[in-house]
mmJSON file of the N, C-alpha and C atoms, coordinates in Angstrom:
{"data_MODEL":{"atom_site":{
"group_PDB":["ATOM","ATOM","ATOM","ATOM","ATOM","ATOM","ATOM","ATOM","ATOM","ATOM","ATOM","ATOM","ATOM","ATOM","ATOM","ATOM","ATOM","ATOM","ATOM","ATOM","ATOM","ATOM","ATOM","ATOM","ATOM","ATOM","ATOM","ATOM","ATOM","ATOM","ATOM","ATOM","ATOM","ATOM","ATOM","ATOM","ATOM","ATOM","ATOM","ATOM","ATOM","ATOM","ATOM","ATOM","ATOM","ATOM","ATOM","ATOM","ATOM","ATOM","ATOM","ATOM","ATOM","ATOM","ATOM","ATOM","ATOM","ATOM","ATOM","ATOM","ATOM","ATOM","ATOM","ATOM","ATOM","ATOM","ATOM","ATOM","ATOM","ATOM","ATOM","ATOM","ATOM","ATOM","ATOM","ATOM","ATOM","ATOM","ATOM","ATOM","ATOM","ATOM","ATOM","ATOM","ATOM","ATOM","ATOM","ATOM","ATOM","ATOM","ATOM","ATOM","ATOM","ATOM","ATOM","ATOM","ATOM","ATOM","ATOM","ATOM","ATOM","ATOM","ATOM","ATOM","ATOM","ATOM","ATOM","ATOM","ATOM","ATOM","ATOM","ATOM","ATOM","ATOM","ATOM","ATOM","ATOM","ATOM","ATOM","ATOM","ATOM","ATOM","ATOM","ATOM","ATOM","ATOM","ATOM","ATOM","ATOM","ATOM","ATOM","ATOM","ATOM","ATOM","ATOM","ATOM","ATOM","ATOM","ATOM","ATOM","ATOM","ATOM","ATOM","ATOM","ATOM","ATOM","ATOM","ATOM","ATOM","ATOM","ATOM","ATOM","ATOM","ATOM","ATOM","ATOM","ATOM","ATOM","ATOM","ATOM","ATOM","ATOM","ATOM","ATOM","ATOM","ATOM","ATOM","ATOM","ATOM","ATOM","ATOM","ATOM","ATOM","ATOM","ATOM","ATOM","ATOM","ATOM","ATOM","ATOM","ATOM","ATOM","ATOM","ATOM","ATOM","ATOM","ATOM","ATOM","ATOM","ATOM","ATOM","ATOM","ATOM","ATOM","ATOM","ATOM","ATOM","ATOM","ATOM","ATOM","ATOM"],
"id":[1,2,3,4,5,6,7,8,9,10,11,12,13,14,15,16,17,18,19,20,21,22,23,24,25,26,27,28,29,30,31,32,33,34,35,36,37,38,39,40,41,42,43,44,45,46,47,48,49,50,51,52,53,54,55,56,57,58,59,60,61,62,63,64,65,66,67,68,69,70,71,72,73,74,75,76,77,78,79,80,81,82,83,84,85,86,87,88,89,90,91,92,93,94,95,96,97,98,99,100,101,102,103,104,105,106,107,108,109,110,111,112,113,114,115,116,117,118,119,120,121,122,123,124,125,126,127,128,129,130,131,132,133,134,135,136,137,138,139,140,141,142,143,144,145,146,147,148,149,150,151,152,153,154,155,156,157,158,159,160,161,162,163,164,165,166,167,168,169,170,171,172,173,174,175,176,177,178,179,180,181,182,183,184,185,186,187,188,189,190,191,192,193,194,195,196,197,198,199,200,201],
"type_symbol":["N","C","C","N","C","C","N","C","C","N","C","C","N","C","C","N","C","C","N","C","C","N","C","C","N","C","C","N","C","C","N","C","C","N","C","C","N","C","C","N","C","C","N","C","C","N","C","C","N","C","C","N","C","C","N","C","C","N","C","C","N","C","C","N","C","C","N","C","C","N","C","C","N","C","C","N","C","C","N","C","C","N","C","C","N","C","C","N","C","C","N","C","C","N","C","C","N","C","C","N","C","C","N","C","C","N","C","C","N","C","C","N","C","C","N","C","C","N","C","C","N","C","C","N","C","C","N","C","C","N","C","C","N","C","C","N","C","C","N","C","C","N","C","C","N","C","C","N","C","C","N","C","C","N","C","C","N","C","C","N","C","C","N","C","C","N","C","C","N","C","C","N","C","C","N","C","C","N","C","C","N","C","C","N","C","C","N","C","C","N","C","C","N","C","C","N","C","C","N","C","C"],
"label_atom_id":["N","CA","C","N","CA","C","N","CA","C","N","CA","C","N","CA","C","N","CA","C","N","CA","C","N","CA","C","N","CA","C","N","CA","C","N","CA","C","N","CA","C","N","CA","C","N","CA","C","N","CA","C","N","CA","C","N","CA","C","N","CA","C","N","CA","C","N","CA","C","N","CA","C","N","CA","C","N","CA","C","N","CA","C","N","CA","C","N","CA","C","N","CA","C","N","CA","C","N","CA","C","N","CA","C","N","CA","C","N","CA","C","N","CA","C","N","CA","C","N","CA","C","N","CA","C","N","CA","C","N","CA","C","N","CA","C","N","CA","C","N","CA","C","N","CA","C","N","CA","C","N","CA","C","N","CA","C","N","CA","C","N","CA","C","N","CA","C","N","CA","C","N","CA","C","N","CA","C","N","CA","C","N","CA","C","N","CA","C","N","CA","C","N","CA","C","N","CA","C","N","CA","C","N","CA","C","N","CA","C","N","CA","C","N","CA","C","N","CA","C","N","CA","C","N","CA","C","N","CA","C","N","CA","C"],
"label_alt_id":[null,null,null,null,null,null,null,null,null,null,null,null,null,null,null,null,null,null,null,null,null,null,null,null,null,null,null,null,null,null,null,null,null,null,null,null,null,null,null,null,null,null,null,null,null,null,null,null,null,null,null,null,null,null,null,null,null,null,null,null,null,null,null,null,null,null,null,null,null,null,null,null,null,null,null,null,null,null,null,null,null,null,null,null,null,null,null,null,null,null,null,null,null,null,null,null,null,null,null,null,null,null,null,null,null,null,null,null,null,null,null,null,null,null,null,null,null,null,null,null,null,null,null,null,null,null,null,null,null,null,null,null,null,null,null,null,null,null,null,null,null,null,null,null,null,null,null,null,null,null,null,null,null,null,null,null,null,null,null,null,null,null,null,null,null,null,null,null,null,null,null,null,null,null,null,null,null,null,null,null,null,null,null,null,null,null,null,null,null,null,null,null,null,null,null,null,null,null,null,null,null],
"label_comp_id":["UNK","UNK","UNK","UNK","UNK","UNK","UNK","UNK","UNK","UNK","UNK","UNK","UNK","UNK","UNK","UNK","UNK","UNK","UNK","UNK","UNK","UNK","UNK","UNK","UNK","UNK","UNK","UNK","UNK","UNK","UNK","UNK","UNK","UNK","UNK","UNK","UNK","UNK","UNK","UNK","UNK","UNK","UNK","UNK","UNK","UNK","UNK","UNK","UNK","UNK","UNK","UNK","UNK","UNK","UNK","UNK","UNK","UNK","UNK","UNK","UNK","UNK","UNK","UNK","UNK","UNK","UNK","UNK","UNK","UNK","UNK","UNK","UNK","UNK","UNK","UNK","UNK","UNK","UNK","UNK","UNK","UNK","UNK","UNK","UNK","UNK","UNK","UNK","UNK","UNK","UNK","UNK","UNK","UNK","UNK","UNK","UNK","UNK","UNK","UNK","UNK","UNK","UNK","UNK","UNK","UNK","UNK","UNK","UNK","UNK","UNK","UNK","UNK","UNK","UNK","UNK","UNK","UNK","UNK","UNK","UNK","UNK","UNK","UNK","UNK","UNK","UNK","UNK","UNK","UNK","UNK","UNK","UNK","UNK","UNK","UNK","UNK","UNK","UNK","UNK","UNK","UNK","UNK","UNK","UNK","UNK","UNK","UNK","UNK","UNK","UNK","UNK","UNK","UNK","UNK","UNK","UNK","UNK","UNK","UNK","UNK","UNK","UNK","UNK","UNK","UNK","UNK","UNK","UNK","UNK","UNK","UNK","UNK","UNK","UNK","UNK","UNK","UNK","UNK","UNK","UNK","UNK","UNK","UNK","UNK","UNK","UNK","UNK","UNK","UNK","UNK","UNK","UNK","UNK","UNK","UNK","UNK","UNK","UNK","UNK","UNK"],
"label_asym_id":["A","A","A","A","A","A","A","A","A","A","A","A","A","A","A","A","A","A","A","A","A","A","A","A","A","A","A","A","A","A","A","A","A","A","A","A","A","A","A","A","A","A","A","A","A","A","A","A","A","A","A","A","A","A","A","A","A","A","A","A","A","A","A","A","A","A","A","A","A","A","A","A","A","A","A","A","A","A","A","A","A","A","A","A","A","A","A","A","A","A","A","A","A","A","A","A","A","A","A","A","A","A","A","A","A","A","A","A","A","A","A","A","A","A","A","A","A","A","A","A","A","A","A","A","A","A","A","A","A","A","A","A","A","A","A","A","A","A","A","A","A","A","A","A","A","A","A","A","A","A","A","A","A","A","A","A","A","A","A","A","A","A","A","A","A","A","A","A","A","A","A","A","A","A","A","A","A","A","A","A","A","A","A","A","A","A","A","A","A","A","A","A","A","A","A","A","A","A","A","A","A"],
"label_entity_id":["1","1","1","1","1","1","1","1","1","1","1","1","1","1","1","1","1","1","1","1","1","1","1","1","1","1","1","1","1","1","1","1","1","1","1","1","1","1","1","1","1","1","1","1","1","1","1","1","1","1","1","1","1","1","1","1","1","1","1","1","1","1","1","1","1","1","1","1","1","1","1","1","1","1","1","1","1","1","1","1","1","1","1","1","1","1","1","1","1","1","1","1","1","1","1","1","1","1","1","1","1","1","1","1","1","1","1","1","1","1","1","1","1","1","1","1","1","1","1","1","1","1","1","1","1","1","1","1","1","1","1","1","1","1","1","1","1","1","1","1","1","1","1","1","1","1","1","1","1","1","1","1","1","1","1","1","1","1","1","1","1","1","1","1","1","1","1","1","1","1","1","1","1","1","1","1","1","1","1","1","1","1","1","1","1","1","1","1","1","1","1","1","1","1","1","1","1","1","1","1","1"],
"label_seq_id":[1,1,1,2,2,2,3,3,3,4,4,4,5,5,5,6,6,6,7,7,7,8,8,8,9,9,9,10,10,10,11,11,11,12,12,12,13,13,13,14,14,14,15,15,15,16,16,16,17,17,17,18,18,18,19,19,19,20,20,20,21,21,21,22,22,22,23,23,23,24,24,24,25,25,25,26,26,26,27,27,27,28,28,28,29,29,29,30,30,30,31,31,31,32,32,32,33,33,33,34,34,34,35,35,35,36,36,36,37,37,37,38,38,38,39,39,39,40,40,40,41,41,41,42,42,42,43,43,43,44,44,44,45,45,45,46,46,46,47,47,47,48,48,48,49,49,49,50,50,50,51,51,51,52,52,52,53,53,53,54,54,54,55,55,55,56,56,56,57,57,57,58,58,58,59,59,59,60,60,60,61,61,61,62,62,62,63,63,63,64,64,64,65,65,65,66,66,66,67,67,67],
"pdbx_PDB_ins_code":[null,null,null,null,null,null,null,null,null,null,null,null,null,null,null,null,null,null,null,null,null,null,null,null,null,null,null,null,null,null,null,null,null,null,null,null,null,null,null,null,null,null,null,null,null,null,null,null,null,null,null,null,null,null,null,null,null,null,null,null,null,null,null,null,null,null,null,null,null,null,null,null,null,null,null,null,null,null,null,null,null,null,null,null,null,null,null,null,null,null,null,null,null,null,null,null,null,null,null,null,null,null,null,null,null,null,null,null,null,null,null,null,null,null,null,null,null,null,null,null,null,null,null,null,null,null,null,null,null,null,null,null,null,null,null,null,null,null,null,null,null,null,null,null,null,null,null,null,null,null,null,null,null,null,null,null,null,null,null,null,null,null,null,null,null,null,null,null,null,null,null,null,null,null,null,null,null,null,null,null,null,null,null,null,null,null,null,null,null,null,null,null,null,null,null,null,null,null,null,null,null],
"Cartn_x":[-0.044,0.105,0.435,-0.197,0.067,1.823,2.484,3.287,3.789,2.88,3.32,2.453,3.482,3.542,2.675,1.975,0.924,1.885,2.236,2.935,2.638,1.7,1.364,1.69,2.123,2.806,4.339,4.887,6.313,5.947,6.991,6.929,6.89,7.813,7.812,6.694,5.717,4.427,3.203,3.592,2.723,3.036,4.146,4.744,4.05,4.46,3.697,2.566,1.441,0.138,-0.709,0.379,0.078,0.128,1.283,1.048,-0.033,-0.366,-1.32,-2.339,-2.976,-4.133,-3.989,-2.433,-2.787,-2.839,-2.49,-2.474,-4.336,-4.92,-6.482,-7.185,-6.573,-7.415,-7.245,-6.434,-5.839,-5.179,-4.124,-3.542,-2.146,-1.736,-0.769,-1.13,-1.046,-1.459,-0.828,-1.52,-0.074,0.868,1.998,3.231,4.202,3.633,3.342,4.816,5.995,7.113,6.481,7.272,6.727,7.659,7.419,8.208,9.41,10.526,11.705,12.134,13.06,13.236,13.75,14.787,15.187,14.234,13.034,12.237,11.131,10.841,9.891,10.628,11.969,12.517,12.407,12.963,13.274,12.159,10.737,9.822,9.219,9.369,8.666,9.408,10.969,11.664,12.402,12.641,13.165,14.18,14.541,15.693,15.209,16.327,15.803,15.69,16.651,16.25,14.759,14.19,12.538,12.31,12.202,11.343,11.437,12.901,13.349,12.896,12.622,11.603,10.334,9.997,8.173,8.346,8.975,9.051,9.153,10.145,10.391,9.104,8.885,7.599,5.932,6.442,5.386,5.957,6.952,7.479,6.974,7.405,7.463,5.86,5.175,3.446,2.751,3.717,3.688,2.434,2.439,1.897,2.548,3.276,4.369,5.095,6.072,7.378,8.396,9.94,11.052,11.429,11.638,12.591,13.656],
"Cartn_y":[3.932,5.354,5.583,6.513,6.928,7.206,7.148,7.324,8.276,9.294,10.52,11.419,12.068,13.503,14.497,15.399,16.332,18.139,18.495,19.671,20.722,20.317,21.608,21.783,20.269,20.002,19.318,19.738,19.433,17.287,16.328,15.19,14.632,15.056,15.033,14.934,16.085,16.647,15.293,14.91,14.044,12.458,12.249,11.179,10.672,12.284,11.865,12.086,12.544,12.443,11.537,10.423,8.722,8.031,8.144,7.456,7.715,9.183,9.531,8.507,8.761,7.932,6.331,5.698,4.39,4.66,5.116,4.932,5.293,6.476,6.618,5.325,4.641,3.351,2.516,2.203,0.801,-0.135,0.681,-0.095,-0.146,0.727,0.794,0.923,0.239,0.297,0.432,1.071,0.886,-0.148,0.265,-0.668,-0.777,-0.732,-1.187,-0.893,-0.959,0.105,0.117,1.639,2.47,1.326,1.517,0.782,1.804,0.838,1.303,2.462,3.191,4.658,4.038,3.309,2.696,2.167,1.296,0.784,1.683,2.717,3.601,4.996,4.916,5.533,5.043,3.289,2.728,2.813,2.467,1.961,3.242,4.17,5.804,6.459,6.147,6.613,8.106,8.423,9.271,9.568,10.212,10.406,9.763,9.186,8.717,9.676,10.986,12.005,12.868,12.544,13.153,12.076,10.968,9.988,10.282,10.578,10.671,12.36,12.863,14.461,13.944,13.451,12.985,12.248,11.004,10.587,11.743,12.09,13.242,14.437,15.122,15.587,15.116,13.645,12.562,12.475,12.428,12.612,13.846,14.827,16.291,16.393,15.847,15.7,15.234,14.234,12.736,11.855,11.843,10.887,9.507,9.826,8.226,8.231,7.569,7.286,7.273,7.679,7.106,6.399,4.968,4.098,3.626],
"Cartn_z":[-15.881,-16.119,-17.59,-18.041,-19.409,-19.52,-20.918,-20.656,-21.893,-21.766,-22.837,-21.475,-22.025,-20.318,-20.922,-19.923,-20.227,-19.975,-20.978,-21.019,-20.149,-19.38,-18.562,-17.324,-16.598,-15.689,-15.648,-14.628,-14.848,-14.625,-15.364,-14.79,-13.675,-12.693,-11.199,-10.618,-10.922,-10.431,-10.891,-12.205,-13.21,-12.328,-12.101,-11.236,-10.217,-9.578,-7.924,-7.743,-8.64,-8.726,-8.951,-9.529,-10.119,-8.842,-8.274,-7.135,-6.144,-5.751,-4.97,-5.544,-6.579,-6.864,-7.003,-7.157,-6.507,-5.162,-4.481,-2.754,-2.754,-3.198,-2.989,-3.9,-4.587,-5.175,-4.241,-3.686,-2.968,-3.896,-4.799,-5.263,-4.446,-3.636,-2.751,-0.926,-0.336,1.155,1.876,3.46,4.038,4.555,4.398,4.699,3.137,2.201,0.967,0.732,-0.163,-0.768,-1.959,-2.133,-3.266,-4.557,-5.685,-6.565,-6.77,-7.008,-7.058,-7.972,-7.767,-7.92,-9.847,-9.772,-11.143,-11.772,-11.475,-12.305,-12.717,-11.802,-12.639,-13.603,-13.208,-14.408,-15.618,-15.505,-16.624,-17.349,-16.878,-17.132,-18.232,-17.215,-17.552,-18.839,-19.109,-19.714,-19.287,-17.823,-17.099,-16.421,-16.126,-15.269,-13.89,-13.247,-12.022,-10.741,-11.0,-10.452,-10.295,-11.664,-11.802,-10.73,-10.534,-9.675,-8.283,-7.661,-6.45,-6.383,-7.147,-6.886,-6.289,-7.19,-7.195,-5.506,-5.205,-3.915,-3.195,-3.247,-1.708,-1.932,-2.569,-2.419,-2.106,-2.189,-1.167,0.268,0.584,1.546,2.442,1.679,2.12,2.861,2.383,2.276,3.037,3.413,4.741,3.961,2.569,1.953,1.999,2.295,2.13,3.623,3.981,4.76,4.161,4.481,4.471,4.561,4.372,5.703,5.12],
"occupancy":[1.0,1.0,1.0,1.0,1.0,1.0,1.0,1.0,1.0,1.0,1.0,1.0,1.0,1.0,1.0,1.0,1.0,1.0,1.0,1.0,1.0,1.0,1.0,1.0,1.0,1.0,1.0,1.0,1.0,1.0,1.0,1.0,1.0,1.0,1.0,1.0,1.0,1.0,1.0,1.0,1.0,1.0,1.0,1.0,1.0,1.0,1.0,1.0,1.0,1.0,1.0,1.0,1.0,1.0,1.0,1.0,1.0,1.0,1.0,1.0,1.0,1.0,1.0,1.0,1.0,1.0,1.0,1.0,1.0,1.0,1.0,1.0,1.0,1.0,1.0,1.0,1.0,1.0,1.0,1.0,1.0,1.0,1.0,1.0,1.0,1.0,1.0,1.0,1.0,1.0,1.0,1.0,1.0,1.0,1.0,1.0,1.0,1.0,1.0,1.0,1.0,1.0,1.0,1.0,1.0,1.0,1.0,1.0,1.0,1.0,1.0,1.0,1.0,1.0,1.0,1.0,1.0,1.0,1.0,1.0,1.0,1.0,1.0,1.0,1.0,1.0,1.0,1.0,1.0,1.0,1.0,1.0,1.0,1.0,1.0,1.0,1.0,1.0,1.0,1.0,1.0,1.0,1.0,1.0,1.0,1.0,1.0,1.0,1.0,1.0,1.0,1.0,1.0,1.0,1.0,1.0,1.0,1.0,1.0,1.0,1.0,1.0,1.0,1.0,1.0,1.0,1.0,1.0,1.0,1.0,1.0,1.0,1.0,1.0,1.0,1.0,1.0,1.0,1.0,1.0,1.0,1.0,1.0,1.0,1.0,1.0,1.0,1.0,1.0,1.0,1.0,1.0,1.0,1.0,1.0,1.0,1.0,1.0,1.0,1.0,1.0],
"B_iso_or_equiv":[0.0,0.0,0.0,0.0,0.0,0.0,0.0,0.0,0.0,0.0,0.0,0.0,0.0,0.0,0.0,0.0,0.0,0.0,0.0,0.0,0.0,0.0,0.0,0.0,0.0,0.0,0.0,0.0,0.0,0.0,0.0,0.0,0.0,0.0,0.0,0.0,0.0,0.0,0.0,0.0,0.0,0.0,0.0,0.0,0.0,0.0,0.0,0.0,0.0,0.0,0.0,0.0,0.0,0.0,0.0,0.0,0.0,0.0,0.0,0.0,0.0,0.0,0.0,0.0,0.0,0.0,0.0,0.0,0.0,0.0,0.0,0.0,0.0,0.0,0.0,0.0,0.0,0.0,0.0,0.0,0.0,0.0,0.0,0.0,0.0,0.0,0.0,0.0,0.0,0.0,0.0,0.0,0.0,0.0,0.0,0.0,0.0,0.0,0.0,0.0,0.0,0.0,0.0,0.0,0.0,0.0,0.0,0.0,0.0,0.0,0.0,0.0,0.0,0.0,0.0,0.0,0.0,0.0,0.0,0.0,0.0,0.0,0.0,0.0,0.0,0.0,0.0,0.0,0.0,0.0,0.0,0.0,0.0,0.0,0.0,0.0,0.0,0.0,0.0,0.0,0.0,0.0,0.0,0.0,0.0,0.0,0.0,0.0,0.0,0.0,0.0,0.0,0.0,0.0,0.0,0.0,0.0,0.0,0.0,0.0,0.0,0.0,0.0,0.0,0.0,0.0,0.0,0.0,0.0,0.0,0.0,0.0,0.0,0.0,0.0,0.0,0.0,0.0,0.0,0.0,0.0,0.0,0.0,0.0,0.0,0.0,0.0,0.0,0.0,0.0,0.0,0.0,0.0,0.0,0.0,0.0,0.0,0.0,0.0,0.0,0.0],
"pdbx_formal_charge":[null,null,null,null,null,null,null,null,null,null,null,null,null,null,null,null,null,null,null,null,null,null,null,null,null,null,null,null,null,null,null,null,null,null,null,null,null,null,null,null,null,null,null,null,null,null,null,null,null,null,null,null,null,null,null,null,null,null,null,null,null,null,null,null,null,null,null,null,null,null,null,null,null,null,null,null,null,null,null,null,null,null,null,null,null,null,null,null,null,null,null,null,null,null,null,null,null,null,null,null,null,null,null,null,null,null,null,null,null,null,null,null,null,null,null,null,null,null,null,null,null,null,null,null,null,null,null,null,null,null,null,null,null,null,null,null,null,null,null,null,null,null,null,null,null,null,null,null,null,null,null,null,null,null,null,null,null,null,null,null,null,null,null,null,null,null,null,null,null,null,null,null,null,null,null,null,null,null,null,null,null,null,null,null,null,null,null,null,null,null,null,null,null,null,null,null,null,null,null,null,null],
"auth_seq_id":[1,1,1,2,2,2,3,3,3,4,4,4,5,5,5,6,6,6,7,7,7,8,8,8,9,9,9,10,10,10,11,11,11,12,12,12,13,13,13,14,14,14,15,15,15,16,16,16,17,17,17,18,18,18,19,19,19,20,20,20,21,21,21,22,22,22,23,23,23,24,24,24,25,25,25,26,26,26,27,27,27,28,28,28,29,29,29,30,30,30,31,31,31,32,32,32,33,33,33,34,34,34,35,35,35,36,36,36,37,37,37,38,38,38,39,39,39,40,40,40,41,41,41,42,42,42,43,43,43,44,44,44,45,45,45,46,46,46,47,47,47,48,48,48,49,49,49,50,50,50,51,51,51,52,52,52,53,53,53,54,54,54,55,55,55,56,56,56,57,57,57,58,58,58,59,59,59,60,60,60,61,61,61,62,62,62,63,63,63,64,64,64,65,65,65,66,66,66,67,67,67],
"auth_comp_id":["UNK","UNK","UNK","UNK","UNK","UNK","UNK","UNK","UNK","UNK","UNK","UNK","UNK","UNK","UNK","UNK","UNK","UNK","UNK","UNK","UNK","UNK","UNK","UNK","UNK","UNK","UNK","UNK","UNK","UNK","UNK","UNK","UNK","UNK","UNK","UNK","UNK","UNK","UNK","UNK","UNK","UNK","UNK","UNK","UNK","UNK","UNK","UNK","UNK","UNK","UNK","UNK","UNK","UNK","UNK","UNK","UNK","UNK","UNK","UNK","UNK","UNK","UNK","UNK","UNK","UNK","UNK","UNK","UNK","UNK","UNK","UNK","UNK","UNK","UNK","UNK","UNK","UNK","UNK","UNK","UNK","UNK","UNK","UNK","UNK","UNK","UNK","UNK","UNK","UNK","UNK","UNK","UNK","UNK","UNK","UNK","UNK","UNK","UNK","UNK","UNK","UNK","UNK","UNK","UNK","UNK","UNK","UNK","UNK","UNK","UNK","UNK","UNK","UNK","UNK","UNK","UNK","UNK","UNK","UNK","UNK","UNK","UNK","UNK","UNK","UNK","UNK","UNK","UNK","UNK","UNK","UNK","UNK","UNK","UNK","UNK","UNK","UNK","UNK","UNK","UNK","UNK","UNK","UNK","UNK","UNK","UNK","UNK","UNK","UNK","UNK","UNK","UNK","UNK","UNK","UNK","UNK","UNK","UNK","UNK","UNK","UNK","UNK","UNK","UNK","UNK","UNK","UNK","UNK","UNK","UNK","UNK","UNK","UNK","UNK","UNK","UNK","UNK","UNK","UNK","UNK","UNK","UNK","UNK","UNK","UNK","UNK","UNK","UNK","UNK","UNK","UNK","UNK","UNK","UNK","UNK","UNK","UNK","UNK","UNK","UNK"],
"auth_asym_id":["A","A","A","A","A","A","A","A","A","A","A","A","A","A","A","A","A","A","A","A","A","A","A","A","A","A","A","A","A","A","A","A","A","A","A","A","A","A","A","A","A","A","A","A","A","A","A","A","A","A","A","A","A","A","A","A","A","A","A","A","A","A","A","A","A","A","A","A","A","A","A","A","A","A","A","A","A","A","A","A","A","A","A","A","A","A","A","A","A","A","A","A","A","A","A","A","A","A","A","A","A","A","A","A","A","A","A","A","A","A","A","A","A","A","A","A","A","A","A","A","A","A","A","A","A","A","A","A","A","A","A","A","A","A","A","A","A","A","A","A","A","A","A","A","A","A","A","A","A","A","A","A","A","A","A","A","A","A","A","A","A","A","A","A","A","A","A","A","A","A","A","A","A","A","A","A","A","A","A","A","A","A","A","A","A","A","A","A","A","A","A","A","A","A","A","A","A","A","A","A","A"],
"auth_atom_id":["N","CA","C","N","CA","C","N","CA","C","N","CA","C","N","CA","C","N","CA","C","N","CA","C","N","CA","C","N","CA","C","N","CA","C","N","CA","C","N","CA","C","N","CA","C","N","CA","C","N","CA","C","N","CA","C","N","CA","C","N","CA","C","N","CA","C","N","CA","C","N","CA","C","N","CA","C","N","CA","C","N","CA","C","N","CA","C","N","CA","C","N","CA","C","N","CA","C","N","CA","C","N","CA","C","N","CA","C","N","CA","C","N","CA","C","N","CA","C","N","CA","C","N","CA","C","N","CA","C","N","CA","C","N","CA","C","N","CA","C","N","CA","C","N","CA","C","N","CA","C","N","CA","C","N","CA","C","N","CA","C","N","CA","C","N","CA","C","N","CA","C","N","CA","C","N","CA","C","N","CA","C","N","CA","C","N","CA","C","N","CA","C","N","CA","C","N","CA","C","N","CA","C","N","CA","C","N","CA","C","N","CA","C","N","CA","C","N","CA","C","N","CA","C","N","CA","C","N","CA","C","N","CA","C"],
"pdbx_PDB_model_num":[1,1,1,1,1,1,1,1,1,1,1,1,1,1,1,1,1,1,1,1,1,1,1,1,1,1,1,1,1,1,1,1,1,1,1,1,1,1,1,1,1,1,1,1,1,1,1,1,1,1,1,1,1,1,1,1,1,1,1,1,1,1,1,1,1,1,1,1,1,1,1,1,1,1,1,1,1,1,1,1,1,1,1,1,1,1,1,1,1,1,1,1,1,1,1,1,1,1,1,1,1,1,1,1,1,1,1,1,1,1,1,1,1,1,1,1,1,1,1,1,1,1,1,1,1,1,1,1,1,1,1,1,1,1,1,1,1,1,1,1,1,1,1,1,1,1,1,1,1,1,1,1,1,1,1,1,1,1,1,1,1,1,1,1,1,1,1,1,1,1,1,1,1,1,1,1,1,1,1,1,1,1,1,1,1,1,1,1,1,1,1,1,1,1,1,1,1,1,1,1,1]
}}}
């Protein structure tokens, strides 16, 4: 994922739109865990709160699971 953000969308939104398209590549399958809430902060340079947005609105979606 690029990692300079597109101003027109909030990050959260930019987040969980990355993942959608690994899950439609098959870079994520099911069963799969999502990568950790800390490492795609660290990674991204974010709050780990933006990440746990982006998850739960995969959630919200039933793009993903809880467990």
């Amino acid at each position: 994922m690029n990692r300079e953000w597109n101003d027109s969308q909030p990050i959260y939104r930019q987040l969980r739109d990355h993942v959608v398209h690994m899950i439609l590549d098959g870079v994520l399958k099911e069963g799969d865990p999502l990568p950790s809430v800390r490492n795609v902060a660290a990674e991204y340079r974010v709050n780990p709160l933006t990440v746990l947005k982006a998850y739960q609105e995969l959630v919200d979606e039933e793009l993903v699971e809880k467990r």
